[in-house]
N, C-alpha and C positions, 0 to 999 in steps of 0.2 A: 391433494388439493383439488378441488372442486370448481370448474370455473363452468361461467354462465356465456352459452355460445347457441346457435342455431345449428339446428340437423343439418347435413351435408347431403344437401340435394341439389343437384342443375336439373331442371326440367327437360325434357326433349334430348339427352343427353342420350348417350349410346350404351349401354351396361357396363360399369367400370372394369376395365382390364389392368391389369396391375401391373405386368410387361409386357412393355412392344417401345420396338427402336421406331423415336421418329427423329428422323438428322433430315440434314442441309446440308447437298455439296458449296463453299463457300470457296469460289473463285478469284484465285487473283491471275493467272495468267490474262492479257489485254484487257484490269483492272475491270475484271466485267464483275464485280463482287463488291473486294476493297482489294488494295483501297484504291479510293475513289478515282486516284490520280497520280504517278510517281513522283511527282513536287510537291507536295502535302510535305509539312514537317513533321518530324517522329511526334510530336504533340497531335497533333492533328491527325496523321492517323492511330492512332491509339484511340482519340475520342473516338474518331469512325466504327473502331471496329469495338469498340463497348459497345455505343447505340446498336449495332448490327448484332453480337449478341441478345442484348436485351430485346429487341422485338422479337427474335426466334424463341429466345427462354416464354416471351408473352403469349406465344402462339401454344404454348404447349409442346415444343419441342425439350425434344434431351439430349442431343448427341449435335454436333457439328463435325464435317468433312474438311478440314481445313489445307488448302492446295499450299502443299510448300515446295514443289518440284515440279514445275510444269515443263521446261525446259533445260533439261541440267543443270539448273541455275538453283538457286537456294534462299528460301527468306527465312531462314536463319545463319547462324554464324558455323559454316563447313569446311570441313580443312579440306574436302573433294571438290566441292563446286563452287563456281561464284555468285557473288550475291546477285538478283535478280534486278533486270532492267526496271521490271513493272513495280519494285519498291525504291528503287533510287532516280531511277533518270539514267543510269549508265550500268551495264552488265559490269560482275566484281568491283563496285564501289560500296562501300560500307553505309548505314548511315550515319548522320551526322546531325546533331548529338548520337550516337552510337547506342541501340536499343537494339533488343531479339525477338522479332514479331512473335516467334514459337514459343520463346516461354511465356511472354505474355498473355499469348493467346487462352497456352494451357492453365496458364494460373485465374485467367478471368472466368472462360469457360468453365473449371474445376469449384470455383467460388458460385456458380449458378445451378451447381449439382448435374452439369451437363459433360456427358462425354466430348474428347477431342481427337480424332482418328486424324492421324498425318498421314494427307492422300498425296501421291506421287502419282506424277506418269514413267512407266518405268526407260520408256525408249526414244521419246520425242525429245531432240537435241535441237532444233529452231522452227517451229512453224513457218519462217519467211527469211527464208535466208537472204539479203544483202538489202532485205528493206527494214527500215527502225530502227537496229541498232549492230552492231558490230561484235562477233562474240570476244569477250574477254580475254586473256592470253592463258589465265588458270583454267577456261572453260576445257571439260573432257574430249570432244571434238576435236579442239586444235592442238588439245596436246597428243589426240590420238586420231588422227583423220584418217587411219585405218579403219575403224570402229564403224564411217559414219556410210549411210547410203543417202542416197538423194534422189527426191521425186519432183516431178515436175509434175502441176495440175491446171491448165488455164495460162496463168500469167503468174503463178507464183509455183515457188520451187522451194521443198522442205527437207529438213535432215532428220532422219532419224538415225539410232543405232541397230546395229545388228547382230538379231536376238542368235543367232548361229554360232557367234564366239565366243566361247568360256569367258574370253578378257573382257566380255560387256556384263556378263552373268556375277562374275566374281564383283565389277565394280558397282551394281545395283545393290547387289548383298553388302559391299561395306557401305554405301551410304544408307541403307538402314540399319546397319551394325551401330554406326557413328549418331544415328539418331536417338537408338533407343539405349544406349550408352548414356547420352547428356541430358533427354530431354521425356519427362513425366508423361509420355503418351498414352491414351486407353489404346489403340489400335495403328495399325498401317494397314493404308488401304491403295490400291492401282486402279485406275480406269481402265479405257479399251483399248488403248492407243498400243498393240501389237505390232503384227504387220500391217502394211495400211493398206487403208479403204478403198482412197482411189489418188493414181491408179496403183493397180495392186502389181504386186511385186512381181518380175520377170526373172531377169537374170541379175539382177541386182546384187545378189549375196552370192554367184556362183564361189568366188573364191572360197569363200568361208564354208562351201558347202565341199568344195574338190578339200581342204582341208579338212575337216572335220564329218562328212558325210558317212562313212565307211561301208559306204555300197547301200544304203539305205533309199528307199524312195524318197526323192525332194519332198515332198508334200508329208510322207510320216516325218522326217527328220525336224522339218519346221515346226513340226506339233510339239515335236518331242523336247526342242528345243526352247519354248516357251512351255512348255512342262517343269524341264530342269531348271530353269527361271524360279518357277512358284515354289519348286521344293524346295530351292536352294534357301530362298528366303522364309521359307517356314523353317527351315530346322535353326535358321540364325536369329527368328524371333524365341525358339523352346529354349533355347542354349541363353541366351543372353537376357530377355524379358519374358517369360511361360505366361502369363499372365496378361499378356498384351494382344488383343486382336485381332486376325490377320483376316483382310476381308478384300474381293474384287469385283468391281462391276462392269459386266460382260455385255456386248451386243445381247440382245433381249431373244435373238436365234438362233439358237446352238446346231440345230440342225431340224430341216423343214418337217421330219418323219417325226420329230418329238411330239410337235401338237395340230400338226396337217395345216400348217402356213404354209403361202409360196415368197415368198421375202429373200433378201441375203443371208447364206446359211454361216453364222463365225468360223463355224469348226474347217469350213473350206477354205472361206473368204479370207481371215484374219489370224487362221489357223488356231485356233482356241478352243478346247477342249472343256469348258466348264463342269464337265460331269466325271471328268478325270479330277480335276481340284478337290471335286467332293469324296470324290471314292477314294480318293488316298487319305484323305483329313488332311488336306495343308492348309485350308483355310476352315475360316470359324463360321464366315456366313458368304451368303452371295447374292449381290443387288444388280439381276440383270434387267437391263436398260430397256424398262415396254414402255414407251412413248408413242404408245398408238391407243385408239379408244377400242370398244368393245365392240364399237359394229365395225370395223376395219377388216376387210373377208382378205387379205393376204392376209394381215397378222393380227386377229385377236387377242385382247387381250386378254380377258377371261380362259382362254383354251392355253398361252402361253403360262398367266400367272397359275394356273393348276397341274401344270407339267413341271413349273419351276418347285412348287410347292412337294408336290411329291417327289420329288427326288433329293431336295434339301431333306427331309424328312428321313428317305429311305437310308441317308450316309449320316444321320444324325447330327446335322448342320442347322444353322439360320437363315432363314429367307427373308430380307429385309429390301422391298421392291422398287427399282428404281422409276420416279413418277415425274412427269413432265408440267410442271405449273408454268414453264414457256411456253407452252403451247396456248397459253389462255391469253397471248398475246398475237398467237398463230395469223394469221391471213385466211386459214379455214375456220378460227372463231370456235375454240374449243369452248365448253363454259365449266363453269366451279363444280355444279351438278354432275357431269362424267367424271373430273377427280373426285367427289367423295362417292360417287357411285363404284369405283376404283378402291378405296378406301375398306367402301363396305366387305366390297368381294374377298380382298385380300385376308381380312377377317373371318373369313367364311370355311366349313368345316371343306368346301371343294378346295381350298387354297391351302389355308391352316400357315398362313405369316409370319411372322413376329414382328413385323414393322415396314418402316416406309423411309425411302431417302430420295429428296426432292431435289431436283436439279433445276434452278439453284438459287441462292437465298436472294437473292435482291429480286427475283420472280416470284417471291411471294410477300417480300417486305412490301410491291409494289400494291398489293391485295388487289390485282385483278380481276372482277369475277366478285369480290369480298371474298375471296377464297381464305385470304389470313384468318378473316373475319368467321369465317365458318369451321377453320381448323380452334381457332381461340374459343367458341360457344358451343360448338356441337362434338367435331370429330375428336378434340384434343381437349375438354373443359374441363376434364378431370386428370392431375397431374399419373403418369408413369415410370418406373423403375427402367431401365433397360432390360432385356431376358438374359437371366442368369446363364450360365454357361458351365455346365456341370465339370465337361471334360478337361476346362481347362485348369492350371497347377493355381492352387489358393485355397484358402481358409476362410473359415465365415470370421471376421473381427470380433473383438471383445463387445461385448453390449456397452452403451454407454452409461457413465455417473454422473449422478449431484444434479440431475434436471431439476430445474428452477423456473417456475411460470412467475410471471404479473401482468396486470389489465392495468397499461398506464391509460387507456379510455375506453367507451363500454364496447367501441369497435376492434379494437386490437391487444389481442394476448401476445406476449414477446416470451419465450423459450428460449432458455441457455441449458448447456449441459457441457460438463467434462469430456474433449476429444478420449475416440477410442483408438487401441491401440489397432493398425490394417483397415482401419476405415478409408473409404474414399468419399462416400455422400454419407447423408443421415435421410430415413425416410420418417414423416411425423404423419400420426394416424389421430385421430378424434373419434371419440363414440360418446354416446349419451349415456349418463353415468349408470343408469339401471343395466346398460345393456353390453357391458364386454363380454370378451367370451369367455369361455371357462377357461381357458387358460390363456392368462393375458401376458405371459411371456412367450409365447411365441407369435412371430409376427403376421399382424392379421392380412386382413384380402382385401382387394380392391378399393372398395366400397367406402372402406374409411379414409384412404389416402389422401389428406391435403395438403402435401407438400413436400418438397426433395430438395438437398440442400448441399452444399460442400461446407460449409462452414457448421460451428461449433453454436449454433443461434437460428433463431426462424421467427418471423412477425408473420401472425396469420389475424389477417385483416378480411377474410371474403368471410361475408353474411354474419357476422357476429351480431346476437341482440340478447339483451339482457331477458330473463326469468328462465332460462333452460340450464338445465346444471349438463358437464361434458366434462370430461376426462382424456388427457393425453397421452401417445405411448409414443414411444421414438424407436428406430433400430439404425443400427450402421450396419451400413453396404460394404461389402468386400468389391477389390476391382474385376471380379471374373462374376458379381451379381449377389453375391451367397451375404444371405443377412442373418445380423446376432439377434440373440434373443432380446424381444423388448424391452424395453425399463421407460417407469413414467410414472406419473400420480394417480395410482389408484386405490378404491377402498380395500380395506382386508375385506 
């Protein structure tokens, strides 16, 4: 069938790329995300976090970062932790009516053709301990107050755990066990919250370290020991979900000799090794945190994002870069123009990318700057796939059957087609009917991509005008990227 549609051009647009991660960290610790408020009803937020959705899917995003562990605590339903202050009002109260923000999340995101990576922090057990709320009695802390160390900064005093003990290693690995066990995730993902920032750790862990040290130097031991952390939980996503993953973002400085910054160096500071994650393949990509502009002479970012590039590259990894749209509300008055000048670089054969993850979505739903505004028309106006991932365990899906167009008006063609079998999105391509390519089952390039989808259907409403004849091809996405061969209507 033969339908009558306009050429797929955005003007001023950037050359179609056909993969690259763009996500959103989407925050609920201190509801700085959603939801909006922990007395909202499970009604309310649910609508929240659809509308929150749909402006990122509108922005040209494809992936969201959704925090469901920020502090031991859990927004979904965990036989390890309890449910989270910031969705009820009280640490381990359920809600009521009784809902699982998680599957929800991943069933809404999943219906928008968008990835959903359950980002945890792996060690932070209270941000403020004895202010807000009280931790629960299932919370891990109080059932193990061995576990926890404590820092004082100013006027407030936090817990975290301590990465030095197997019995904290073991129980991070089964709360991602328990995850990817009950719940349809594309990824898990950790922040930076290691050892901490400030102040940083003295003698804190001595015990754990006169136990467990075995004449090793403090300082390698702690490396090593947030090492055995990340492998521990890669080999428990291979073993359980292959398919899933595994991704961390790192303080943006691994070490000052990597790109000649003088800045805080992780691998001392926070004890983080990111160039070891890579070199062993425990993770799949790495989004270290450059929230600094490009003229910034301790840490550029252009000298960082081209150090981080190449080395993702050199371990055959993903660099998906982490970018600060808070800053566009900075006090130094960052403006839209440095992130997409950011944007570009990352793109760039000095960089060589695959994507971008913005911290964090209500900093860009704000469009400060129009920055949303600029991702939706220029950087992001043409939709993308996420970047396949060869290494990891999957099959390309079955192509899809029975695609079935109609024009219920001269704007909008509506597509159905038979689900395939290992599908996770569907990708729909358009061309002018003289011009597929020669061989129109295999899936095309950039250029023609109008749209990405989880469901079994697609309304393609942009620029449609009657007198041009256009032809459609569809493919299904496997969940590690890998697409079937096309099927659609076209001429012999």
């Amino acid at each position: 069938m033969m339908l009558l549609l306009v050429a797929l051009l955005w003007l001023g647009a950037p050359p179609a790329e056909k993969h690259a991660f763009r996500g959103a960290w989407i925050a609920t610790v201190v509801n700085l995300d959603w939801p909006s408020k922990p007395t909202l009803t499970p009604e309310q937020q649910r609508a929240e976090l659809v509308v929150l959705l749909d402006s990122l899917r509108g922005m040209g995003l494809n992936a969201v970062l959704f925090q469901i562990r920020g502090e031991a605590d859990a927004f979904y339903a965990s036989k390890y932790e309890p449910w989270s202050y910031w969705l009820t009002g009280e640490q381990g109260r359920a809600p009521v009516p009784f809902w699982d923000p998680l599957t929800f999340a991943v069933e809404e995101a999943h219906k928008r053709g968008m990835e959903l990576h359950a980002w945890m922090n792996p060690y932070r057990a209270h941000r403020e301990v004895g202010k807000g709320y009280a931790w629960a009695d299932s919370h891990p802390a109080k059932r193990h107050p061995e576990w926890v160390m404590k820092f004082t900064s100013g006027q407030t005093t936090y817990a975290m755990f301590d990465p030095g003990m197997p019995e904290v290693r073991d129980h991070i690995a089964n709360v991602v066990a328990d995850v990817l066990r009950r719940y349809d995730v594309d990824g898990i993902h950790f922040d930076d919250y290691f050892y901490p920032y400030n102040p940083k750790i003295t003698t804190e862990d001595a015990a754990s370290y006169r136990r467990h040290g075995q004449g090793r130097d403090i300082h390698d031991w702690r490396r090593a020991s947030i090492d055995a952390m990340v492998a521990q939980v890669a080999d428990t996503i291979r073993v359980l979900a292959p398919h899933v993953k595994f991704g961390l973002s790192p303080f943006g400085i691994r070490l000052n000799s990597d790109a000649g910054t003088r800045g805080t160096e992780a691998y001392h500071a926070l004890y983080a090794d990111a160039e070891s994650w890579l070199k062993n393949g425990w993770v799949d990509y790495i989004t270290p945190q450059l929230y600094w502009p490009r003229a910034f002479e301790i840490a550029p970012y252009g000298a960082l994002a081209s150090w981080w590039g190449r080395t993702a590259a050199r371990y055959g990894r993903h660099l998906y870069v982490g970018m600060a749209p808070y800053r566009l509300s900075d006090t130094r008055n960052w403006s839209a123009a440095e992130l997409g000048a950011q944007i570009r670089l990352n793109r760039s054969p000095e960089v060589g990318g695959q994507g971008e993850i913005y911290f964090r979505a209500r900093n860009l739903t704000a469009n400060q700057g129009r920055f949303a505004d600029s991702l939706r028309t220029r950087h992001y106006a043409r939709p993308a796939l996420t970047p396949p991932m060869p290494w990891k365990a999957g099959l390309a899906p079955d192509p899809v059957e029975d695609l079935r167009t109609e024009r219920p008006q001269a704007t909008h063609v509506r597509l159905e087609w038979t689900p395939a079998a290992g599908a996770a999105r569907y990708a729909i391509y358009r061309f002018e009917a003289d011009r597929l390519p020669n061989d129109p089952t295999l899936p095309p390039d950039g250029q023609h991509l109008v749209g990405v989808t989880g469901e079994p259907r697609f309304d393609d409403t942009r620029g449609l005008v009657a007198g041009r004849s256009y032809i459609y091809l569809v493919t299904a996405v496997g969940r590690t990227g890998l697409e079937s061969a096309a099927r659609g209507s076209f001429r012999d």
